[in-house]
N, C-alpha and C positions, 0 to 999 in steps of 0.2 A: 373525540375522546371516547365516544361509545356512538353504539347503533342505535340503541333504544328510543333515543330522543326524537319526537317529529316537530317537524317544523310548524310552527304555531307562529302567533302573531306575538310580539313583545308583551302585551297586556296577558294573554291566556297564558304565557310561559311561565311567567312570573307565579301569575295569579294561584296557578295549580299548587304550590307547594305553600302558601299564605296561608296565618292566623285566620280563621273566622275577621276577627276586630281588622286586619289588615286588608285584606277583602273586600269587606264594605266599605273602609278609607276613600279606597283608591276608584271604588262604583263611581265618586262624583266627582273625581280629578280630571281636568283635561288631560289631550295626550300628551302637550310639552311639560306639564309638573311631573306626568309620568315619570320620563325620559329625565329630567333633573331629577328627582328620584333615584332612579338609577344612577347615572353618574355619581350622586354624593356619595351612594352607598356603596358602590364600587372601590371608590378613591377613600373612602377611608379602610375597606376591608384590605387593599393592598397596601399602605400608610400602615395599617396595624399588622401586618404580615412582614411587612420591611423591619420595623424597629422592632418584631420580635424574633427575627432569626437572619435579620442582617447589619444592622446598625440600631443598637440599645439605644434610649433616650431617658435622660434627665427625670426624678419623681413627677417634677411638674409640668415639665414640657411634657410627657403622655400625656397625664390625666389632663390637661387642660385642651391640650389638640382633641384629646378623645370627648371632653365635655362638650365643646365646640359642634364636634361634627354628629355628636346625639341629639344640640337639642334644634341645632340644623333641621337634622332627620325629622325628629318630633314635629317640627311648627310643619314641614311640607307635608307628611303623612298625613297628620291630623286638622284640618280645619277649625281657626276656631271657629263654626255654624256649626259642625259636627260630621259625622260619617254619611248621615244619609243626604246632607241639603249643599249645593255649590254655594260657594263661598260669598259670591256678590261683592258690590266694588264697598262693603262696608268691610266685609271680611277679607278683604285683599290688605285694604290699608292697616287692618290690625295684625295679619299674617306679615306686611312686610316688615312692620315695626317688629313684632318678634322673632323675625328673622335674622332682622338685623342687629336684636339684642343677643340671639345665640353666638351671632358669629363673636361680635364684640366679647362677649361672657369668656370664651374658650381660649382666645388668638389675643387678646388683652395682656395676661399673663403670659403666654409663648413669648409674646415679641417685646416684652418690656418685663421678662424676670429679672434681669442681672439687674435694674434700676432699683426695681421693687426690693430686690434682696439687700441692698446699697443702703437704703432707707433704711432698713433693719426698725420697721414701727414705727418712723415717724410719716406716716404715709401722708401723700396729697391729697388734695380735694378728690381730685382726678380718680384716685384709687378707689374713693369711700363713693363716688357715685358709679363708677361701675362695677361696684362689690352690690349693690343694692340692684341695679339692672342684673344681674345674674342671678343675685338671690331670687329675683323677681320669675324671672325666666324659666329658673329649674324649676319653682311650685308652679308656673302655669302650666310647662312639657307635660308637668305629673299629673294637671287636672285632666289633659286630653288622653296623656296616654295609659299614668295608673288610674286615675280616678279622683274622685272628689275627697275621699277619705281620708286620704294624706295628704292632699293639700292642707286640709283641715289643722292635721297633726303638726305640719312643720309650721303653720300660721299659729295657733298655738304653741309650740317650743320655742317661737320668736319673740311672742307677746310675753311669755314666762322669763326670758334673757331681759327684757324694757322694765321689768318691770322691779322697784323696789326703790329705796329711798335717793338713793344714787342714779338710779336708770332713767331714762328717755322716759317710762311713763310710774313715775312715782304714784300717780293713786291707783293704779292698779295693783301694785303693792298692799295696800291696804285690807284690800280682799282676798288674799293668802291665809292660808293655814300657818298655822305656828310654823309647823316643821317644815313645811316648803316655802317659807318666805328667804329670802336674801338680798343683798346690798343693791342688785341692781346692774346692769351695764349699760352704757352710751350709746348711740346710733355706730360711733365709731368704732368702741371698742369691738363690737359685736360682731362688723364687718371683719375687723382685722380677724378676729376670728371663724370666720364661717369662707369668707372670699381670700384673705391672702395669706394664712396661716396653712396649718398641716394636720387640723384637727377638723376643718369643716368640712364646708362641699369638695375640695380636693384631699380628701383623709383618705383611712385604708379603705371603706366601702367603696366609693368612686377607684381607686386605687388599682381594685381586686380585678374589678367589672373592667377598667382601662385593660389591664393585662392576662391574666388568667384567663378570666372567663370569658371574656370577648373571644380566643381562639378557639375555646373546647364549642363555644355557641358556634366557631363558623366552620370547624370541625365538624360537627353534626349539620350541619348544613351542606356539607359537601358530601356527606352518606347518605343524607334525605335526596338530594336530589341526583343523587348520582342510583338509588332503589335500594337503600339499605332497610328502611321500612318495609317496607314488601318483603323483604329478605327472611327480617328478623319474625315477620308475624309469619311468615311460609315455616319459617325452620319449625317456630312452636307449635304449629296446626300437626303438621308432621310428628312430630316428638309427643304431643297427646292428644290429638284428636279422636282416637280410638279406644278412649279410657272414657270411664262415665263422667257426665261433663265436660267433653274434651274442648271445646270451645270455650269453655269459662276456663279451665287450665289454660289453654291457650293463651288466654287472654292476662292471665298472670306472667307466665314469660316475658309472651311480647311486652309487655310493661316493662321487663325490668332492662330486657333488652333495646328499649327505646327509650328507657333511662339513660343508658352511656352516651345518647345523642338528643336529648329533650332536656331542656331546663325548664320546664311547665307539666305539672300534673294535668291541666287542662288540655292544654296540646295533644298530650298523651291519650287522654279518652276521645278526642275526636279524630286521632291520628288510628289508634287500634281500633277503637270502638266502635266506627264505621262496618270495620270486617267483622268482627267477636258479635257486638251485642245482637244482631239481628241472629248471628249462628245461637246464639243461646237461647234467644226467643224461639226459635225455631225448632228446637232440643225439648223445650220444656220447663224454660226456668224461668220465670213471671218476669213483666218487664222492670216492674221495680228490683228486681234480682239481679236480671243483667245490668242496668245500668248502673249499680250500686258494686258489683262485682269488679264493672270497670273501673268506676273511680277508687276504691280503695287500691285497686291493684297498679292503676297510674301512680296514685299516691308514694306506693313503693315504688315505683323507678325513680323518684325524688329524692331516694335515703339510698341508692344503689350507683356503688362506686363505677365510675372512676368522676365523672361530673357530680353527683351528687344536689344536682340544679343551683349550682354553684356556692354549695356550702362548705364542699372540703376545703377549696382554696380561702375563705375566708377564716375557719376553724383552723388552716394553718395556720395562718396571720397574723391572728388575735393569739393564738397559744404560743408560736413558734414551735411547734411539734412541722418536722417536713409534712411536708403533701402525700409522700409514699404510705407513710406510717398512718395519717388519717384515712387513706381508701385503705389500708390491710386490718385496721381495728373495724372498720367498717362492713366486711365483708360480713364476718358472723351473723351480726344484727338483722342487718338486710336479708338473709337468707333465714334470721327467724321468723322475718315482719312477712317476708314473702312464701314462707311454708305456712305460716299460719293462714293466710289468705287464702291459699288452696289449699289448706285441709277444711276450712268453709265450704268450700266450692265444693270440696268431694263428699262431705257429709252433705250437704243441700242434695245434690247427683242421689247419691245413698239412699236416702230418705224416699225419693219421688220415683226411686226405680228407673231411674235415666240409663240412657244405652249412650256409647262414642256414633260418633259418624262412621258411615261406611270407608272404605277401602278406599272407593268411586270419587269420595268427594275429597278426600285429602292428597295432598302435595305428596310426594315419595321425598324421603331425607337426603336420599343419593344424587338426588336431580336437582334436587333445592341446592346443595351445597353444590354440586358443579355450576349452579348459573349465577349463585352468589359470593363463591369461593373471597373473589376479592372483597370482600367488602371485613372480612375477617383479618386481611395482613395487616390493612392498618392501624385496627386494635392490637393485635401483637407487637405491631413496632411500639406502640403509646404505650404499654403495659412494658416492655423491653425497658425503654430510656428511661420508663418512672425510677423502675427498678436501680436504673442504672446511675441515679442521683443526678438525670438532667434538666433543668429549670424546667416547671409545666408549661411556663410563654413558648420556650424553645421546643418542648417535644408536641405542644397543638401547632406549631408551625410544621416541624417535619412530619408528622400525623397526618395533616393536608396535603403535603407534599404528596405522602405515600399512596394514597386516594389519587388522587389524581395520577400517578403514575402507575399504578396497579390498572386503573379504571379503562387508561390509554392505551397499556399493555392488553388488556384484555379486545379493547375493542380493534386494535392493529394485528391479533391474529386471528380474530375473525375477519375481519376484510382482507387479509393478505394471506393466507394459508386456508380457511375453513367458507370462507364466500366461495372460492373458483372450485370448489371439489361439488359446491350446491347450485353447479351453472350460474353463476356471479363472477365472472371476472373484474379482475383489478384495472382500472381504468385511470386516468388522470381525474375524471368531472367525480368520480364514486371519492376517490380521495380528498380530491377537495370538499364538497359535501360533508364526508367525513368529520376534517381538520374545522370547518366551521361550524358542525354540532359539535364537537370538542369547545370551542371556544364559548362560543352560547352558554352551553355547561357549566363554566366557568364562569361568568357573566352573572348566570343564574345563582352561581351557590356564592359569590363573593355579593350579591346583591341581598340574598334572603340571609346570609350571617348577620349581616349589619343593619338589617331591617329587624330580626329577632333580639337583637341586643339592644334596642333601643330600651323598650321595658326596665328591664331590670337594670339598666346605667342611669337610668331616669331612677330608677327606686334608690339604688345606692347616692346618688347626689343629694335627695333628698333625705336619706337615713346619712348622711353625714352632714347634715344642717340640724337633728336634732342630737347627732353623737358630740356636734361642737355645743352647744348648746348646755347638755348633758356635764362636759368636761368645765364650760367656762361657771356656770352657778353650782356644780356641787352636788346636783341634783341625784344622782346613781347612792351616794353615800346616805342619804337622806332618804331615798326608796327603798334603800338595803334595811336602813333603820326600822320603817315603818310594814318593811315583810319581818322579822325579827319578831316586832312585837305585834305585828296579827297571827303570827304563828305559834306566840309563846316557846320559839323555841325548840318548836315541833318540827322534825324535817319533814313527816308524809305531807302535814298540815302544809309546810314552805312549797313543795310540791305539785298541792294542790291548786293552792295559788298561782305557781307560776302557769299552770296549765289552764286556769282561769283567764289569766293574764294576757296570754300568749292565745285563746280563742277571741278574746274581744278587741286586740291589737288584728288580727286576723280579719276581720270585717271588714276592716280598712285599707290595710297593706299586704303587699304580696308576701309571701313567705320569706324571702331574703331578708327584705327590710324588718319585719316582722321578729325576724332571728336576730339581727342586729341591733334594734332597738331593744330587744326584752335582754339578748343578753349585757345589754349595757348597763341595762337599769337592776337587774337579780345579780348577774354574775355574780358579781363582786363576795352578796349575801352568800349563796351559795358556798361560792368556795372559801372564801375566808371565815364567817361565821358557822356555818355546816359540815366544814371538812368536807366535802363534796372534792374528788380531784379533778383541775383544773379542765383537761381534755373531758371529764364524762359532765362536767355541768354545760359546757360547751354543747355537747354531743345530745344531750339533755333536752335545752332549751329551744337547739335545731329541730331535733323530732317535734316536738310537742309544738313549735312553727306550723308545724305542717295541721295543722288539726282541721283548719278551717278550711282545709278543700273537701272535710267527710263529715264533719258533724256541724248538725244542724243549730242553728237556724240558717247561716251562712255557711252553704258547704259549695264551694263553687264546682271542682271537681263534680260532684254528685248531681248539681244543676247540668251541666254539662252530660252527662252520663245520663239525665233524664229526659231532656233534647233530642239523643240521638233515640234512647226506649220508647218514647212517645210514653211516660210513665210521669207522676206526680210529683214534682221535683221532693218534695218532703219526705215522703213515704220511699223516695228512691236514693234520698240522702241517708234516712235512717237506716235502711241497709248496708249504704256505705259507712256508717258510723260504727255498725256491728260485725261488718267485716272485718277494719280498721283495729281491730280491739290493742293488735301488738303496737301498734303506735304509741299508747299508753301504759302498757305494760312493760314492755321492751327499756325504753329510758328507766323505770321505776328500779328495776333489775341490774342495769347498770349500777347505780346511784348504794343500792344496798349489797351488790356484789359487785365490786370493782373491778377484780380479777381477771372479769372477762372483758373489760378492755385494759387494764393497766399491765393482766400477766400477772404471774407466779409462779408455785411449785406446780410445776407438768401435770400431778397426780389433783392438785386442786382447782386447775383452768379445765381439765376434760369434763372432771368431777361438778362443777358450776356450767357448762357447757352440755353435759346430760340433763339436769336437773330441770334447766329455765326449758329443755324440751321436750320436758314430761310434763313441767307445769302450765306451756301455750297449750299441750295435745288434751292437758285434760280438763282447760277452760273452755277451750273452743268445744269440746265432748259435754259439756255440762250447759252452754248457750245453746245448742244445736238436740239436745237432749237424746243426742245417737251418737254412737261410734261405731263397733262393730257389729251392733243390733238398734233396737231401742230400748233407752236409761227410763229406768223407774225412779218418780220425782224424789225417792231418798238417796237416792246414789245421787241426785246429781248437785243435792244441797250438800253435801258430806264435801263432795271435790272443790268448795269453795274454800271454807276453811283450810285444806292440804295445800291447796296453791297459795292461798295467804302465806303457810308455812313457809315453802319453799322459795319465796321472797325475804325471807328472816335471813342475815348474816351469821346467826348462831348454828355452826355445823349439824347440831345435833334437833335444833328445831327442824330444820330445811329437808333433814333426812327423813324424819318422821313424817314431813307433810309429802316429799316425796315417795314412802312407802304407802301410805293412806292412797294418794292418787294412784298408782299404781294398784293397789289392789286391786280399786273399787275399777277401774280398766280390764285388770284383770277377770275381773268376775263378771264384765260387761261380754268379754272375750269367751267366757264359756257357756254363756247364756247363747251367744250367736252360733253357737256350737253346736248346741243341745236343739234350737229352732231347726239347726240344716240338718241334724240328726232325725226330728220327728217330719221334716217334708220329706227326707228323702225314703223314708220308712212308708210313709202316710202313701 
């Protein structure tokens, strides 16, 4: 399928395009788990390819085949002794028992729904013990593969369901708060709810992650390993390397462009950040700058359509707005969260008197796009079918297709027209060689789709043990109550909270989950006691998910981004916290100006579209305390207030704080004026 590939040993093939965490897994695997390994992950990324663009299947037969073969995945990848130690025959006998509870968890329901559905609730013993081995199973997958944090969460959300005058553990009940106490549920009820109902571990989070996202994850799997990364951080080096800071520019693109194939911020900084951060050390920008430059700027290919690290297709789901319409209201934001980012980076540049790189050391645009042309057709097809109202399962199937037939294409007229003109003739043994790094290829990318989807199908199982949970006591009605009157009422205050919220849910769970649980528990508040419309509390609650990969004390992204700097993870997180700033402001903007996602009169979406871009240019001017010179400390108190302003919904407020910030820009702009006036005199 291409040339590029050399022949490696099954373990280094793999290995090269692997997670850090995945990496280390597989250091203390022998070669046969390897190899099963592979095969599992294989046979379900063709399993999940088949039932999305050749024979549909049933709500439950997906997600239950698809639960099966993640937590499959999980017990092999992961050990329980851990990543770095072999297993031992104590960890075999617990690895096969949870082996053998995943298969059962998954393939239970496959092969016994029509019974199950027959029952209609009066289920058997049968059912309620192995609703309790799966419940079991998906919080162990999560301790190995999310973490301990949520394991925590959903052992908690289960002891909150037991508990109350009715439930399996009445005196715990009694240790409840007024407002969050309730009746209680049974061992059984609870199961019926969580293992063989439509609101727990088989709900829309597992749902989304069975269908949607599992394709755009193997999607991007088939561009990563096919050199679309290479591609996307060549194009950006090219396009601003030669501008001051061009590497930290760079390194915003390449983010957002490794957004449409990354469902990990993390990923992201150690996939760019490899190339970027050393180029910016190397420029001149402290390592806590680089590595903090990179995480905030992964951060945004998180919120950068068309994957969105799999929050559009669940923000469609929960809203019922298409998928199309969530990456097109999307777009703005993202390119405000990501112009803000590098107008830091060019003001930092600014400031220190940084120069681009030479000539010598960057990629040519002409050359980059002739060697990576294809890696662009099959984002035009994805973006074509979006367009064209075709299911997202259906268009990450033909999306693959197109990759791989582009990829073949390219590599078939090179061996067959462009080899024999380079004294290469076409041979039978060149071909075959060929046709089996082609297949490898494929091997490869259906192998790392299904090994990167583990994660977050693991997260979503688990965020739908506390979404059941959540639905079966009440609980979202009773957290909406209790943000109401901690807010008094107050939306910045309601706000504030959730973004509180949503940083110490963040500690624990990855950002999907984290989205799904916070908006289960505020939405409701939000939009029905707040007026908040329904897509921007949605859109709201996602952003502000994201916090805890940049702002401290837990900024993983930023740890990450310090790893690679050799820089203080704190002090490298704090920078990504202060890059990060639209993260926060952006949602706030939303929420007080609707417009610019809901739409309006022409003249007042451009009009709210100017504004929020006068008011990031002259926050980011007043942190940075330079824009087109250097700001004197009254200018740059004065530009807080004016941005407050132009967060007011009252036209006539917004305008004033927008002419205030503008001035004071202005009169920044001719101060840099009057400076190039007296040097070049001087």
């Amino acid at each position: 399928m291409t040339s590029q590939t050399s022949d490696t040993s099954h373990t280094d093939q793999a290995d090269s395009d692997l997670p850090p965490t995945l990496r280390s897994a597989d250091a203390v695997q022998p070669r046969p788990i390897l190899w099963t390994i592979t095969l599992v992950a294989i046979t379900m990324s063709l399993f999940q390819m088949y039932t999305a663009g050749i024979e549909p299947l049933g709500l439950f037969y997906q997600r239950s085949a698809h639960l099966g073969f993640v937590l499959f995945l999980a017990f092999l990848i992961f050990p329980v002794t851990g990543t770095t130690r072999p297993r031992g025959s104590i960890g075999w006998i617990i690895d096969a028992i949870c082996l053998t509870a995943a298969f059962l968890s998954g393939f239970y329901i496959f092969y016994f729904l029509d019974d199950i559905i027959n029952r209609a609730g009066w289920w058997s013993r049968t059912d309620i013990v192995m609703g309790i081995i799966a419940t079991l199973a998906v919080l162990e997958a999560s301790r190995r593969v999310v973490g301990l944090g949520m394991t925590i969460i959903g052992l908690i959300a289960i002891a909150y369901a037991l508990a109350g005058p009715r439930g399996a553990l009445p005196w715990l009940g009694e240790w409840m708060p007024g407002i969050l106490s309730h009746r209680g549920a049974s061992v059984d009820r609870l199961v019926g709810q969580l293992y063989l109902g439509q609101e727990g571990i088989f709900g829309l989070p597992l749902g989304v992650a069975a269908t949607y996202v599992f394709m755009f994850v193997l999607f991007g799997a088939f561009l990563e390993v096919t050199g679309a990364g290479k591609f996307f951080i060549d194009l950006a080096f090219a396009a601003t390397g030669r501008k001051a800071g061009g590497p930290a520019k760079a390194a915003v693109i390449a983010s957002a462009g490794m957004g449409s194939i990354s469902g990990s911020a993390i990923a992201n900084v150690v996939t760019t950040g490899a190339f970027t951060i050393p180029l910016m050390k190397k420029l001149g920008y402290k390592p806590k700058e680089a590595g903090g430059i990179e995480a905030a700027a992964s951060t945004g290919g998180q919120i950068t359509p068309p994957l969105m690290g799999a929050g559009a297709f669940l923000i469609s789901e929960y809203t019922n707005v298409p998928y199309i319409d969530i990456v097109m209201v999307s777009i703005f934001p993202a390119i405000l969260y990501l112009g803000t980012v590098y107008l830091f980076v060019h003001l930092v540049a600014m400031k220190a008197g940084m120069t681009g790189l030479s000539a010598a050391d960057l990629p040519i645009v002409r050359h980059v796009l002739a060697a990576g042309w294809q890696f662009i057709v099959p984002l035009v097809v994805l973006i074509y079918l979006l367009v064209n109202n075709i299911s997202p399962t259906r268009v990450g199937f033909w999306a693959i297709l197109s990759v791989i037939a582009v990829t073949a294409l390219r590599a078939g007229v090179t061996l067959i027209l462009l080899d024999p003109q380079n004294g290469k003739p076409l041979t039978a043994e060149r071909l075959r060689d060929a046709l089996w790094r082609g297949i490898r290829l494929i091997a490869q990318a259906l192998e790392l789709g299904a090994r990167n989807a583990v994660a977050v199908s693991v997260a979503c199982a688990v965020a739908g043990i506390i979404v059941g949970v959540v639905g079966l006591t009440g609980l979202g009605l009773k957290f909406s109550s209790m943000m109401i009157s901690l807010s008094g009422g107050s939306l910045p205050l309601a706000l504030i909270f959730v973004l509180l919220a949503s940083l110490i849910l963040g500690m624990g769970l990855p950002v999907t989950a984290a989205y799904i649980v916070l908006i289960v528990l505020v939405g409701p508040a939000l939009h029905n006691e707040f007026g908040v419309p329904l897509l921007i509390a949605h859109l709201v609650v996602f952003w502000y998910s994201q916090d805890s990969n940049v702002t401290p004390p837990i900024a993983l992204a930023g740890f990450a981004g310090a790893a690679i700097a050799g820089s203080k993870p704190m002090e490298t997180s704090m920078q990504a916290w202060k890059y990060a700033k639209g993260l926060y402001l952006i949602p706030a903007f939303m929420v007080f100006n609707p417009e610019i996602i809901m739409g309006g009169e022409t003249w007042y979406v451009i009009w709210t579209g100017i504004i929020i871009v006068i008011g990031l240019v002259g926050f980011a001017a007043a942190i940075e305390g330079y824009l087109f010179t250097w700001m004197d400390n009254l200018s740059r108190l004065l530009v807080v207030p004016g941005v407050i302003a132009i967060f007011n919904p009252d036209t006539m407020i917004e305008t004033a704080g927008a002419m205030v910030v503008l001035g004071l820009l202005g009169w920044n702009w001719l101060k840099s004026r009057r400076v190039q006036s007296v040097t070049r005199t001087g």
